[in-house]
N, C-alpha and C positions, 0 to 999 in steps of 0.2 A: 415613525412607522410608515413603511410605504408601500404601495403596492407596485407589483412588477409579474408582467407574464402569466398572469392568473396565479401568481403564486404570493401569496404574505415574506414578502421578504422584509424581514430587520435587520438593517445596518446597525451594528451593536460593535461597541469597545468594549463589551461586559462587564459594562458597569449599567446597559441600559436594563432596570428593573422591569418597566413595560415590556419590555419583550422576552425576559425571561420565563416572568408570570406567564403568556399569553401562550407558550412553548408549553411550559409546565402542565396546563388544562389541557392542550391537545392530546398530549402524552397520558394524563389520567384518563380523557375519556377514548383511548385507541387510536389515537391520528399516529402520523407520521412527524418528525421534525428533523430539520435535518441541520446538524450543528459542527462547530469547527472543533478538533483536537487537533493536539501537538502533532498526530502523524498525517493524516488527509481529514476531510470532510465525513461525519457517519451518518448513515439514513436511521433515527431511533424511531424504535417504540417502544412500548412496555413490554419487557424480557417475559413477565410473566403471564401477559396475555394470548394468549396460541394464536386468536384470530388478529389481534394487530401484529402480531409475528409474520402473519400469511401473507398483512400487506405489501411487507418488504420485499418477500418473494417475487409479488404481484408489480411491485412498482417498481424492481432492480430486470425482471426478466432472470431470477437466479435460480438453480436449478436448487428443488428443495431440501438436497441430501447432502447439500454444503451447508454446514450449522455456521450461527452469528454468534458474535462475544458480548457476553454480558458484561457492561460497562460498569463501576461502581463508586462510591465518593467516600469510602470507608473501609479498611482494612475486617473490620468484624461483620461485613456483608458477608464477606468469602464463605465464612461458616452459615450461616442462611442459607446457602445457594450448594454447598458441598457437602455430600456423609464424611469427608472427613479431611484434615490439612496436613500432611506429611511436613517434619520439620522442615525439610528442603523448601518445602511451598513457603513456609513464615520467613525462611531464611534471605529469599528471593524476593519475599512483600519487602520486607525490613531493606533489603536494598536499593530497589529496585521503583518502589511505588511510592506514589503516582509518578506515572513513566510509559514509554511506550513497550511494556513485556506483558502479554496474556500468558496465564498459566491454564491449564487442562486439569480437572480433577474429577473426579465419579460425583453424578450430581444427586442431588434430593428430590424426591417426587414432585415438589412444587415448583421445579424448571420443567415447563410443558416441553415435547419431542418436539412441536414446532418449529422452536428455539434453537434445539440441541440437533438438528436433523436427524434424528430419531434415534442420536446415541445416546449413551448410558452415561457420558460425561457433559462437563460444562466449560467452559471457553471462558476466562474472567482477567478485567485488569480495570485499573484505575488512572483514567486517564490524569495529565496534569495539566492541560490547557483552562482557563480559569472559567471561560464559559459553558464549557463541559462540566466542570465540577457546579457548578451553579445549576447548572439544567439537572442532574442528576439530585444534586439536595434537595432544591425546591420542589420538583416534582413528584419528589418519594416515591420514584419509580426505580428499580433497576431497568436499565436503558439497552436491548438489543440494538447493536449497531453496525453494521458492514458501512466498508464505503460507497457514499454516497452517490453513486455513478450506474449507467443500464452495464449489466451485468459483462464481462469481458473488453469492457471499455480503459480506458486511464482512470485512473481514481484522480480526486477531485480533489485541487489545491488552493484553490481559491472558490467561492460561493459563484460566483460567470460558470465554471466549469458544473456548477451543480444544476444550476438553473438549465445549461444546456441539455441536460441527459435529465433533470426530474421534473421540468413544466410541467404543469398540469398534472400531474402522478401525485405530488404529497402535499400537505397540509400548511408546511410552512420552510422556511431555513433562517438559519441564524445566522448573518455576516459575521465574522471575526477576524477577516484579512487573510493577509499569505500563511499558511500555516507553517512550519518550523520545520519538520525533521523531511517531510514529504515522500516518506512509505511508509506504509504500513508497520504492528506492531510485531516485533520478535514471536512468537511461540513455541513454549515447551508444556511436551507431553508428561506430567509428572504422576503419573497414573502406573507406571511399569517400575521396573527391577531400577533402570537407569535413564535417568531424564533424558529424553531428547527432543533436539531443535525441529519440527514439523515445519515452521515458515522463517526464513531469515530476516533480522531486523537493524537496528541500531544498538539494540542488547547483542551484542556480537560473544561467539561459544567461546572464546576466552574469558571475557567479562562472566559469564557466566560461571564457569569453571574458578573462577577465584574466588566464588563465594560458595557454592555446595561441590566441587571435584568436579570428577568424570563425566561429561554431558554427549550425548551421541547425537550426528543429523540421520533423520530423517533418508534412506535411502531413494522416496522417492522427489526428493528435493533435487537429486542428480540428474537420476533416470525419472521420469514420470509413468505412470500405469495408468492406460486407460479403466483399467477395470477397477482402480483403486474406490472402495468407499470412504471419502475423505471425512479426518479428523479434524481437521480444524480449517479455516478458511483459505482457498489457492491454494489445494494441493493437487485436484485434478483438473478443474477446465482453464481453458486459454483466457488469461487476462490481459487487461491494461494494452490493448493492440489496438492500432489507430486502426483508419480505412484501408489504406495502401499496407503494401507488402514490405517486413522490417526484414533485413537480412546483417547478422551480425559480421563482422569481417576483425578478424584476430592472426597475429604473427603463430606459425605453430608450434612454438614454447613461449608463448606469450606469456610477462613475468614483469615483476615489479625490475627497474631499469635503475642499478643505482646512480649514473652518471648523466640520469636526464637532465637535473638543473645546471651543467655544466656548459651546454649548447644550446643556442639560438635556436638552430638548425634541430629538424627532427633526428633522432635518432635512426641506426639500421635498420633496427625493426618499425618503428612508427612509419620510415620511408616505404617501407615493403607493403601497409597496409594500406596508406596513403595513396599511391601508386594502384591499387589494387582497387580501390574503392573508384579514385578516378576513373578508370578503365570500365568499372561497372557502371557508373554514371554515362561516361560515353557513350556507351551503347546502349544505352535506355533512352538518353536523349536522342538520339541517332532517328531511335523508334519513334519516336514523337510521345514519349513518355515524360512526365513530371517527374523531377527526381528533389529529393533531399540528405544531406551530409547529417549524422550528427556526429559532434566532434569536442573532443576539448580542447581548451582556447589555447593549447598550446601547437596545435596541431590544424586549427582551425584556415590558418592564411596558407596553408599547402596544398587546398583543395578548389577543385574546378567544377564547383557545382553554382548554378544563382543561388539554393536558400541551404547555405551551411548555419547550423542549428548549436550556437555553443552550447553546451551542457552544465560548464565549468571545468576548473583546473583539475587537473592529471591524479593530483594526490591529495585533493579536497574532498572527500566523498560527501560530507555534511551538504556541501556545496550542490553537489551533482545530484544528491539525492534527495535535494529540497524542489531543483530543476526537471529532473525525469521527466514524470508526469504533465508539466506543463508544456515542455518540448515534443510529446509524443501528441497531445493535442492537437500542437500548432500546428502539425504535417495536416491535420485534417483542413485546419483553418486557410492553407497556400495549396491543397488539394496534391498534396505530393501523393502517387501513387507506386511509387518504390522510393523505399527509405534504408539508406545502409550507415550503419554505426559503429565507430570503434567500439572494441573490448573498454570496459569500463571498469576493471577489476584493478587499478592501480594504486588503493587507497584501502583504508581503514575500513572501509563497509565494502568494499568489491564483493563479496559474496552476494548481501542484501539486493547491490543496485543489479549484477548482473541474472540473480534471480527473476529480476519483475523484469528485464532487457529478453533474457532468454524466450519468458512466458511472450514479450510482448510478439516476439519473432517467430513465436512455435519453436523454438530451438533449430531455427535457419541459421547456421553459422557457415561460413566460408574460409576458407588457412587462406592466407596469402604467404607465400614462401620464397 
């Protein structure tokens, strides 16, 4: 157990008992803790305390009408916490859980609005990281948890990245290393006629569709509404954005390329975006501006910038989306103040990575043609 930055940090494998325990009390008596899952870092409190609900608000800077997920370590919470489990809902636990998918369901009057941002539903998943499920037993709390990070920042992939954005703000964190997937969890709205996808994740709407049918996204997952009152977490304000300005740069039929692995050499379209990013770079430096690449490592040696940023391979998304968030960090850490990025959509999760890429950019995209 050590200290660090006024804050109780525990370097834990989770297996370290002492720091679970010592997590588990702050949580009963309202603190904050802040502990590792499979998808980032979560800032917990007890779900069903309104005022250590408030904290999170208080110590993320998030605005109150974005509701948190209640975290659980047992499939027969769900019913605790919901008036009612649609088969679809068991259908998705049974496959799904513990895993990175939240489901949405009408909740029971003893989840405070705190919690729910004053809706009438609840936010729920089961994580599988092993010191989350430990923190969540021992504590006999259900665990309100966003990520761990001031609020429109990168979410937090290593406990460095938590300590930077929660010093002095919360009570404790839990070390448990690089986490795994590195976004955030899937959600579906299972409260309507026809499920749909409100945040995209690892749980990808295929996968989903092979276990209950027909699943809808989220229209404002495309287009965003300022005026939206969001259901579930990241649907209305700007996330995961470093200090400098991200600007995305995409070919304009930008598409999976079946003949990439065949050449050294970028491709047509990689060259045109390559080319185009250069070009933006030059002239930023020109300005006497800082600039940063981010790039997959296949495309990476084509570019004329000092800090090209690999993200990972072209059609690794697992890969690239463990990397995201650290790499959006690090522009802070080299003070890049324009950041231009390939389209990242080449892969199994391109939806997911390009969702939290977009938010991180505002939806600054440029065609290179």
């Amino acid at each position: 157990m050590t200290e660090k930055n006024n804050i109780n940090t525990i370097i834990s494998d989770g297996n370290d008992n002492e720091a679970i325990s010592k997590a588990s009390k702050i949580l009963k008596n309202g603190g904050l803790v802040a502990f590792p899952t499979e998808t980032v870092y979560g800032l917990g409190a007890d779900a069903l305390n309104e005022e250590a609900a408030a904290k999170i608000y208080a110590a993320k800077g998030r605005p109150s009408d974005n509701p948190l997920i209640v975290h659980i370590a047992d499939k027969d919470s769900v019913y605790e916490l919901a008036t009612e489990v649609p088969e679809k809902a068991v259908m998705l636990m049974e496959a799904f859980w513990p895993g990175p998918l939240t489901i949405i369901l009408n909740k029971k009057k003893i989840v405070p609005d705190g919690t729910t941002g004053g809706l009438d539903t609840v936010a729920i998943r089961m994580p599988s990281h092993p010191v989350a499920m430990k923190l969540i037993k021992e504590s006999g709390v259900f665990i309100a948890a966003p990520s761990a990070n001031t609020s429109g920042r990168p979410s937090p992939t290593l406990a460095e990245h938590v300590i930077e954005d929660m010093n002095g703000r919360i009570d404790m964190i839990l070390d448990g290393g690089a986490v795994g997937i590195g976004i955030e969890s899937t959600i579906v709205d299972l409260t309507g006629d026809v499920p749909t996808i409100l945040r995209p994740g690892f749980v990808t709407k295929k996968m989903l569709e092979s276990i209950i049918g027909e699943v809808e996204i989220d229209k404002a997952i495309i287009e965003p509404d300022p005026n939206l009152r969001p259901k579930a977490p990241g649907m209305k304000y700007t996330h995961y954005a470093p200090k400098g300005e991200v600007t995305i740069v995409e070919y304009e039929d930008d598409g999976i390329n079946p003949d990439k692995d065949k050449d050294e050499s970028p491709q047509s379209n990689d060259k045109k975006v390559i080319d185009k990013i250069n070009s933006l770079v030059e002239k930023k430096n020109a300005q006497g501006y800082k600039t940063a690449v981010i790039a997959t490592k296949e495309n990476a040696p084509y570019y004329k910038c000092e800090n090209v940023l690999i993200v990972g391979e072209a059609d690794k998304g697992v890969t690239i989306s463990a990397n995201l968030y650290a790499i959006l960090r690090k522009c802070d850490t080299i003070g890049a103040e324009y950041i231009y990025s390939e389209a990242l959509n080449q892969n199994e999760l391109g939806g997911a990575i390009m969702n939290r890429l977009l938010k991180a950019a505002g939806h600054r995209v440029i065609k290179a043609n």
